[in-house]
Each structure stands twice: as C-alpha cells, then as structure tokens.
KOLGUDREN-793914 format. One record per residue: residue number from 1; x, y, z of N, C-alpha, C, CB in turn. Coordinates in Angstrom, 1 decimal, decimal comma. Glycine has a CB too. Layout:
N
[rec NUM; [X; Y; Z]; [X; Y; Z]; [X; Y; Z]; [X; Y; Z]]
...
// end
This chain:
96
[rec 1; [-18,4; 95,1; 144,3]; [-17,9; 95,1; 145,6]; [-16,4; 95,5; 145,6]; [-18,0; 93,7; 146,3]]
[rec 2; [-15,5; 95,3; 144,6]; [-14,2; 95,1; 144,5]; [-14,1; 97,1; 144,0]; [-13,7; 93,5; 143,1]]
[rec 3; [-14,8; 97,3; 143,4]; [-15,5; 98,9; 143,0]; [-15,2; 99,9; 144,9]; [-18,2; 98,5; 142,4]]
[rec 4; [-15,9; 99,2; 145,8]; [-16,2; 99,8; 146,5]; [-15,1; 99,6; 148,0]; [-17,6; 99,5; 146,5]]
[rec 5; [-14,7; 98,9; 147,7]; [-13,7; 98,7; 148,4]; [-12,5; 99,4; 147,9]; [-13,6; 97,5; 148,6]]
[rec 6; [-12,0; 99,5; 146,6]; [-11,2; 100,2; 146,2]; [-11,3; 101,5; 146,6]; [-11,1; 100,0; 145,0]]
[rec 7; [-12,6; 102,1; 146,1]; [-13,3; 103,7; 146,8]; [-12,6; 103,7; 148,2]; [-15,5; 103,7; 147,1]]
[rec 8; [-12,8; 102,7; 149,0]; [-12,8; 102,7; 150,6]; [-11,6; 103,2; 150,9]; [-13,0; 101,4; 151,5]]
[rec 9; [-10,8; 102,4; 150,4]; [-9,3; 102,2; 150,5]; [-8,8; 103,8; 150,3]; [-8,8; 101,1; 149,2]]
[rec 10; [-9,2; 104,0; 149,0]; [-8,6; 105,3; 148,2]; [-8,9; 106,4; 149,4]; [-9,6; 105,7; 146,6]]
[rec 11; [-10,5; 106,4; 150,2]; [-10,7; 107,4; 150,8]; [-10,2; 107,2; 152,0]; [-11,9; 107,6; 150,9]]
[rec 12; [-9,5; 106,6; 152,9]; [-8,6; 106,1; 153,6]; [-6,5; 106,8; 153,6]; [-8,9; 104,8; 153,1]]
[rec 13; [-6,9; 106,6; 152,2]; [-5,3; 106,9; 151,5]; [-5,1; 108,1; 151,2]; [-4,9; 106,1; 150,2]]
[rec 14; [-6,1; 108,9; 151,3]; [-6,2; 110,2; 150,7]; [-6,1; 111,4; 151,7]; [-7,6; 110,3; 149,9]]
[rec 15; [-6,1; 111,1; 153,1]; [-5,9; 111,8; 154,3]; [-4,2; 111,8; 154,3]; [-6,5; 111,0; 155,7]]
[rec 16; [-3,7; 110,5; 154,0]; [-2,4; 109,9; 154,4]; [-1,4; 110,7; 153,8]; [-2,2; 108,4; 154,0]]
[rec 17; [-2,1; 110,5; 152,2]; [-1,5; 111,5; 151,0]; [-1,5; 113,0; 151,4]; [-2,6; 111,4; 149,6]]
[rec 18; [-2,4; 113,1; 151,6]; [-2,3; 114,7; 152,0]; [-1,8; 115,5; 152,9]; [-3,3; 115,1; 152,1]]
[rec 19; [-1,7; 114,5; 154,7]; [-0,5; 114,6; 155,6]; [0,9; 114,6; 154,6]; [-0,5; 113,2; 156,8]]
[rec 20; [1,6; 113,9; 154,1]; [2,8; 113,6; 153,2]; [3,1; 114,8; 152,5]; [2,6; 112,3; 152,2]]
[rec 21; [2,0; 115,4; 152,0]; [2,2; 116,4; 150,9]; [2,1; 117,7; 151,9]; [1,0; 116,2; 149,4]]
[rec 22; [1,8; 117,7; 152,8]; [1,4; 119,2; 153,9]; [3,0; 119,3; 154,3]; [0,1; 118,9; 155,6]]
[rec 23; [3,5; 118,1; 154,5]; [4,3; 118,0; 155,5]; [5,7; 118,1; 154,3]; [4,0; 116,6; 156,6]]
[rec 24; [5,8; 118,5; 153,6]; [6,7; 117,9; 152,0]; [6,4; 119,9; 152,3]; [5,6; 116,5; 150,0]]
[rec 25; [5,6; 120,7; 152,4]; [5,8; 121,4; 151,9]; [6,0; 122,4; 153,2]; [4,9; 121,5; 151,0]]
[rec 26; [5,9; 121,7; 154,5]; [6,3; 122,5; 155,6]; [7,5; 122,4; 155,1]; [6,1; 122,1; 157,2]]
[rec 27; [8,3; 121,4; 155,1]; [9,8; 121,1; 154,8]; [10,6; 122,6; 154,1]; [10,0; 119,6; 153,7]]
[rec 28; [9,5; 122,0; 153,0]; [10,2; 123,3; 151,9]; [10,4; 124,4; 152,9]; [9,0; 124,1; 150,5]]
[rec 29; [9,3; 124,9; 153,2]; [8,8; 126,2; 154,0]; [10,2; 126,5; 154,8]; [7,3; 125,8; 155,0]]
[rec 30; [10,8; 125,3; 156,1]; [11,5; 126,0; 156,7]; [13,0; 126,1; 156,1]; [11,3; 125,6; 157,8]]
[rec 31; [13,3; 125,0; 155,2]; [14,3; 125,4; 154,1]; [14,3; 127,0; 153,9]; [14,0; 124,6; 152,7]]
[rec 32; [13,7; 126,8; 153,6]; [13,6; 128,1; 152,9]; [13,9; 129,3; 153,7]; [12,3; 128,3; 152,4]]
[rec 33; [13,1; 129,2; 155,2]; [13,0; 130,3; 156,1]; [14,6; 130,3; 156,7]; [11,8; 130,0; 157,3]]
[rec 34; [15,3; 129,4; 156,7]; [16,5; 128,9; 157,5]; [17,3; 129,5; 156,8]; [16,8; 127,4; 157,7]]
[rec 35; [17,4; 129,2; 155,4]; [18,1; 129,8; 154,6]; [18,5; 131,5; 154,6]; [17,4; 129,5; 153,6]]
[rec 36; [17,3; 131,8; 154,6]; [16,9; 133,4; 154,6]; [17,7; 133,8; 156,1]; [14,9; 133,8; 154,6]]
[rec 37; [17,3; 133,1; 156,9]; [17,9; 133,7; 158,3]; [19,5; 133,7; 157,8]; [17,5; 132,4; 159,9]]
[rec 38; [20,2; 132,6; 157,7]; [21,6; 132,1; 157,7]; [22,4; 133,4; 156,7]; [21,8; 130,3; 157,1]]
[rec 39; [21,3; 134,1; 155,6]; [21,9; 135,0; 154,8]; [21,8; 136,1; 155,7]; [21,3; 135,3; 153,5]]
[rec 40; [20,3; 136,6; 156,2]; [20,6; 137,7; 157,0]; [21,4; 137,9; 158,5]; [19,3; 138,0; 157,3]]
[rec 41; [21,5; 136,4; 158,9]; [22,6; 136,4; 160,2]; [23,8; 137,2; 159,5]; [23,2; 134,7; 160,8]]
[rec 42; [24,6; 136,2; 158,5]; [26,4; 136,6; 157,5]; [26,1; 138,2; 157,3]; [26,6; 135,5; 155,3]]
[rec 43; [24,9; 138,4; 156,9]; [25,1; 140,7; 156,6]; [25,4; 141,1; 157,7]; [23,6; 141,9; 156,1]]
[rec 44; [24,6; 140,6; 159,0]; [24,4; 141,5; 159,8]; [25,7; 141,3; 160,7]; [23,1; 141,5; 160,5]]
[rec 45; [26,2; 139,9; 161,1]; [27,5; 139,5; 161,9]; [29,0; 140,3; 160,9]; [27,6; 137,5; 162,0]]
[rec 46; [28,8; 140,4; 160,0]; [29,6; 140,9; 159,2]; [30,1; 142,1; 159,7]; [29,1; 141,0; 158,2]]
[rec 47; [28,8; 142,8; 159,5]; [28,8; 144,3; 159,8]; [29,0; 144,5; 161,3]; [27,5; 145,0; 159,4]]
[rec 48; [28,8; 143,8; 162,4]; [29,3; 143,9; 163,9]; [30,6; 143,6; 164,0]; [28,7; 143,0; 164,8]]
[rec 49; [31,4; 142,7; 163,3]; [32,9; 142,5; 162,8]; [33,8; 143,7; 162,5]; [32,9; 141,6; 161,4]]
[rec 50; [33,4; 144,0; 161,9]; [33,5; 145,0; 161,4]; [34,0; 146,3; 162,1]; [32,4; 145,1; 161,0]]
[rec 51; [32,7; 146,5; 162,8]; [32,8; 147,7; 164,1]; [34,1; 147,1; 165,2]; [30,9; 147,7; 165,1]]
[rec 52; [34,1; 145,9; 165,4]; [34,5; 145,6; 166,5]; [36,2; 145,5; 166,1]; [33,7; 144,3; 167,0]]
[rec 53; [36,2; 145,6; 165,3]; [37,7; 145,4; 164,4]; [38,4; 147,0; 164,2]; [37,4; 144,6; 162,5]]
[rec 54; [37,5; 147,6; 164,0]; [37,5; 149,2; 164,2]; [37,9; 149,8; 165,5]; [36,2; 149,7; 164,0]]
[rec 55; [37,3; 149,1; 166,5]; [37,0; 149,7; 167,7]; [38,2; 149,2; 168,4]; [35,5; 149,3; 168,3]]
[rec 56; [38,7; 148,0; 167,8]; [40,1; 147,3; 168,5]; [41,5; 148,1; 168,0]; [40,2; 145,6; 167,8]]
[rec 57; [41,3; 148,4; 166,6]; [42,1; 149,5; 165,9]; [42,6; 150,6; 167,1]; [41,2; 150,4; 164,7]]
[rec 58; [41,3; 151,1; 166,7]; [41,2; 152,6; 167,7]; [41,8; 152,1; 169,3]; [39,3; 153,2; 167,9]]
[rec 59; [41,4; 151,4; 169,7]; [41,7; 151,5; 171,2]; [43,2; 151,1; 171,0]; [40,7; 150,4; 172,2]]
[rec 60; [44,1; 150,1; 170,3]; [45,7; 149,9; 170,2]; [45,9; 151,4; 169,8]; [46,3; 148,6; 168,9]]
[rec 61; [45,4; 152,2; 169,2]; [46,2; 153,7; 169,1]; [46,1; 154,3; 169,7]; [46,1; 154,5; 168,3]]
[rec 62; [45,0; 154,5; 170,6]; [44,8; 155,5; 171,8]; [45,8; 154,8; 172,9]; [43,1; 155,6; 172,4]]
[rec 63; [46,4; 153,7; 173,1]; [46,9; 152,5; 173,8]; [48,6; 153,1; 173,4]; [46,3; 150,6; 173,0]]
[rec 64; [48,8; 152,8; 172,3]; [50,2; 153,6; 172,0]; [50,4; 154,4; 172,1]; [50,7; 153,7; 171,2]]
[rec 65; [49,6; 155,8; 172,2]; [49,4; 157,3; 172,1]; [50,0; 157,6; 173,5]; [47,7; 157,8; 172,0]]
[rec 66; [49,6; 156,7; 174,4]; [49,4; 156,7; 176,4]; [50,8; 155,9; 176,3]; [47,6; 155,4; 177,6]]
[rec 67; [51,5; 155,4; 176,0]; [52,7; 154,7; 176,2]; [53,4; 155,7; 175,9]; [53,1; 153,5; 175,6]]
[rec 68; [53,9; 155,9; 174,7]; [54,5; 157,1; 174,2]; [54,7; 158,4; 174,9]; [53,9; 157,4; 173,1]]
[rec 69; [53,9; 158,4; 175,5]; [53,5; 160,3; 175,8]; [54,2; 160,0; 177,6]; [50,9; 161,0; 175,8]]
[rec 70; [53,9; 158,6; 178,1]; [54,7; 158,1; 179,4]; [56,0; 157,9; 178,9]; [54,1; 156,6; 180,1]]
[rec 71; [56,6; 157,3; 177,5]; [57,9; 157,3; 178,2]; [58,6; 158,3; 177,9]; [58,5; 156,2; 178,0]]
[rec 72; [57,8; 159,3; 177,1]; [58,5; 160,6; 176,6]; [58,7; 161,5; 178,1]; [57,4; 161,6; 175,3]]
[rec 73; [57,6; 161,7; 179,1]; [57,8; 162,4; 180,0]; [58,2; 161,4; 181,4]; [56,5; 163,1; 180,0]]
[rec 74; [58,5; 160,5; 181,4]; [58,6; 159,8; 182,3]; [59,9; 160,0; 183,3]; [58,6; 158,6; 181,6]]
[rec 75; [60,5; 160,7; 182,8]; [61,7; 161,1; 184,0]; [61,7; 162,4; 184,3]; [63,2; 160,8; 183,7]]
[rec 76; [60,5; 163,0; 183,6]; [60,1; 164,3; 183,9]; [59,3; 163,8; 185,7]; [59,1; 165,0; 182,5]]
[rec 77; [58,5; 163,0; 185,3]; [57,1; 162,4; 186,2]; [58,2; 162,0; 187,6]; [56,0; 160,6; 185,2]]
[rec 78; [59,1; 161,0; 187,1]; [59,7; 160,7; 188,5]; [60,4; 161,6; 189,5]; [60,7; 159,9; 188,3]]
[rec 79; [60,9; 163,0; 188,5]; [62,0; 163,9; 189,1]; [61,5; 164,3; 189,7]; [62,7; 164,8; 188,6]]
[rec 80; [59,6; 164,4; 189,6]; [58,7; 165,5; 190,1]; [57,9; 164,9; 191,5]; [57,5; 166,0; 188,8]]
[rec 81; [57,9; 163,4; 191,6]; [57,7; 162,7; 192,8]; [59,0; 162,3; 193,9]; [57,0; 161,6; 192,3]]
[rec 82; [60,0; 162,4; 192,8]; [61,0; 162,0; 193,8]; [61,1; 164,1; 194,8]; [63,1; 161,1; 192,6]]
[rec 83; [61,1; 165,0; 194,4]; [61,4; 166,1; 194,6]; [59,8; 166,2; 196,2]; [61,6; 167,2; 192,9]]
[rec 84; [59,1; 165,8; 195,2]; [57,8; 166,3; 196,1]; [57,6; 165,3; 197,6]; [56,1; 166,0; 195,0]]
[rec 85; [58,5; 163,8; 197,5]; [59,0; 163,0; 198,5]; [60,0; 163,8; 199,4]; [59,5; 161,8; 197,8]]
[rec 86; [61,4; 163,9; 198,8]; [62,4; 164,5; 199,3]; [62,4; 165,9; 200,3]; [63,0; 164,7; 198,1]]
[rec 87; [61,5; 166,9; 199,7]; [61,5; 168,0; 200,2]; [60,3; 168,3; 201,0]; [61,6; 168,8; 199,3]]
[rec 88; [60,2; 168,1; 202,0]; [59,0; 168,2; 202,4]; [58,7; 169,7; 203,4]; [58,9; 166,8; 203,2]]
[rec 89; [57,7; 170,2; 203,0]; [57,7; 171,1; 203,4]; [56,5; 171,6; 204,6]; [57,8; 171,7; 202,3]]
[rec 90; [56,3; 171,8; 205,2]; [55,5; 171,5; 206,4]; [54,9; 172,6; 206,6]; [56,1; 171,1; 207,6]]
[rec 91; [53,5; 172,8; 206,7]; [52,7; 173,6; 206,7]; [51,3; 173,5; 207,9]; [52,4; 173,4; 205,4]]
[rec 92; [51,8; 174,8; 209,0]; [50,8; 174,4; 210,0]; [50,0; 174,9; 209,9]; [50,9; 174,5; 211,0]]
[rec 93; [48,8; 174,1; 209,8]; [47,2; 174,3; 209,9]; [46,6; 175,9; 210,2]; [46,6; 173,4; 211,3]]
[rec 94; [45,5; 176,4; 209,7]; [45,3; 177,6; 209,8]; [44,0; 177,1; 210,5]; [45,3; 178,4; 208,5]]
[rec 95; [43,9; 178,3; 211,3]; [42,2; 178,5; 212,3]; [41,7; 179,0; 211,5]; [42,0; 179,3; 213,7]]
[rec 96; [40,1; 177,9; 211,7]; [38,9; 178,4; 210,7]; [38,3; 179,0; 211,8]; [37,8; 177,3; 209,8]]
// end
C-alpha cells in the first residue's frame, strides 16, 4: 500500500515537475530572445545616430554658408531696397 501510494504521489508530482521545468526553460528562451533584441536594437540605433549626427553637421554648414553669403552682401541687399523704396517710378497701365 505504502508502494502505491508513493506511485500516486509521484504521478501527481510529475505534471508539477514538468510545469517547473517547461517554464525554467521558457525563461531561458526569453533571456535569450531579449538579449538578441537589446544587441540588435545598440547596431541598428547606432547607425541612425550616426546619420543624424551627419545630417546635423551638414545642415550647421549649409546654416553658416547662408549667414556668410548675407553678411557679405548685406549692404549690397539694403542699398538695393532702400533705392527701389526711394525712387519710385510710376508706370501707367497698358490697354490689353
């Protein structure tokens, strides 16, 4: 009896065991998957860093390029609105 009750027991314990050990190895499983992600996130964010650091470059030089070039011509620019203000020249309409 003590035979069969042990059996009982065991067959009882042996579902329990084997939930524990499924679930032991999901664990692993998403370790693992999590892992893999967190490496392939760091390559790929890297590389968008990257671009975007580039692209920030570029735009401060095209940014300085447009200042420069304004204050090089810049009293050229005013002489040419203050003149086109000042002088006005009046022009009557032509029949279509």
């Amino acid at each position: 009896m003590s035979a069969q009750n042990s059996a009982g027991i065991q067959t009882l314990l042996d579902p329990e065991n084997a939930r524990d050990e499924a679930k032991k190895e999901v664990d692993a499983y998403r370790k693992k998957k999590e892992e893999e992600f967190k490496k392939f996130e760091a390559e790929h964010t890297q590389g968008n860093k990257q671009a975007e650091d580039e692209a920030n470059r570029e735009a401060d030089a095209k940014i300085q390029e447009i200042r420069t070039a304004g204050k090089k011509s810049q009293s050229k620019v005013v002489d040419d609105l203050l003149k086109a203000v000042l002088e006005v020249k009046p022009v009557p309409p032509s029949a279509a």
